[in-house]
C-alpha positions as CSV (number, residue, x, y, z in Angstrom):
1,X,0.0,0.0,0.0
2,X,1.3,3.6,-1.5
3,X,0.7,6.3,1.3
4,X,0.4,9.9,-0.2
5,X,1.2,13.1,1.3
6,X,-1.7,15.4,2.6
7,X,-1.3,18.2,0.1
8,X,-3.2,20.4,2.8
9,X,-0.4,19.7,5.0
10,X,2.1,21.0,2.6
11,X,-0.2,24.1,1.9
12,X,-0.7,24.7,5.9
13,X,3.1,24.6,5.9
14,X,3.8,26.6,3.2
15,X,1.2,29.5,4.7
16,X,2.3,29.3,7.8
17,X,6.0,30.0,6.8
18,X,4.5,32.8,4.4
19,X,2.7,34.0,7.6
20,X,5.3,34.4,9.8
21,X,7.5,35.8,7.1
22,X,5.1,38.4,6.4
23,X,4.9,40.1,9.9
24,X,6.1,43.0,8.9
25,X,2.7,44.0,6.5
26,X,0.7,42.5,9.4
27,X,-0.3,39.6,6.9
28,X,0.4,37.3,9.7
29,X,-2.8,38.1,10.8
30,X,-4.5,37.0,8.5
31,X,-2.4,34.1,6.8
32,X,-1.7,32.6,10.7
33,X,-5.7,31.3,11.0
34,X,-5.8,30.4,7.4
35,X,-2.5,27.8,8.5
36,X,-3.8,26.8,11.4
37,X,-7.4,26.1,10.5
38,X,-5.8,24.4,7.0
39,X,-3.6,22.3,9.6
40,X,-6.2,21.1,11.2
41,X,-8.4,19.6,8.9
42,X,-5.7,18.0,7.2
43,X,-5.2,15.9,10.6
44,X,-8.3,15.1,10.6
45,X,-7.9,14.0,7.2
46,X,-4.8,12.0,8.2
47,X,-6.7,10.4,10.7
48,X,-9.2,9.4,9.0
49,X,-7.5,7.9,5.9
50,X,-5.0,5.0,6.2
51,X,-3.5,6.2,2.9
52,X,-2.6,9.9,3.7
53,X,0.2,10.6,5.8
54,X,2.0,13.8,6.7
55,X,0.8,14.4,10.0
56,X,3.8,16.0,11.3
57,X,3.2,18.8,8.5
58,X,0.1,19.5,9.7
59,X,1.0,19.9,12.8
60,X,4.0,21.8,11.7
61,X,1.8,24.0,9.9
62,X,-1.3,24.6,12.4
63,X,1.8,25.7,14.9
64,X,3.3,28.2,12.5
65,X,0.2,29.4,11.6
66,X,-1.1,30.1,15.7
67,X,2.4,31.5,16.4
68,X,1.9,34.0,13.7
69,X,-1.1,35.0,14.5
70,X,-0.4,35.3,18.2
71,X,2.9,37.3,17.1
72,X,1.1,39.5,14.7
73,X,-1.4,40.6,17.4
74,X,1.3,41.3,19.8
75,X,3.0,43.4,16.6
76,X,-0.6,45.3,16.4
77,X,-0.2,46.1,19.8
78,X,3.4,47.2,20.3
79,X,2.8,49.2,17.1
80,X,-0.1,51.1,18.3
81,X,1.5,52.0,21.7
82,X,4.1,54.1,19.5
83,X,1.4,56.1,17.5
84,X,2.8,59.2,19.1
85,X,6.2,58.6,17.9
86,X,7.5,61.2,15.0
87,X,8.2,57.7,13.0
88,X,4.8,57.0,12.2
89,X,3.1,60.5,11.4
């Protein structure tokens, strides 16, 4: 028996990478559920089917994708409490 990789394992992988790479633009934000919800369901998916594997991708990317989002609320919030600096008018 051939066992295939989750390809929503790679893609919550690959967008939580993106997510965390994209900080910055305060993508993260909205990339980081997108990874972890993606991450998920694709270890449901493992689980449910004998044939997929990957789980460890999924998990990989459902982490990535929560630390990015917790990151790029904690970037909103640092950010906002310099709105008074001469940087940012």
């Amino acid at each position: 028996m051939v066992r295939h990789l989750d390809r929503l394992a790679i893609a919550s992988l690959v967008t939580g990478i993106v997510a965390l790479l994209s900080l910055v633009i305060f993508l993260g934000l909205l990339l980081g559920p997108v990874a972890a919800i993606m991450g998920f369901i694709s270890l449901r998916r493992i689980a449910d089917d004998e044939e997929l594997r990957g789980r460890g991708i999924a998990r990989a990317g459902l982490i990535l994708g929560a630390v990015a989002f917790v990151l790029g609320l904690l970037t909103v919030v640092v950010a906002s409490g310099f709105k008074d600096l001469a940087l940012f008018y």
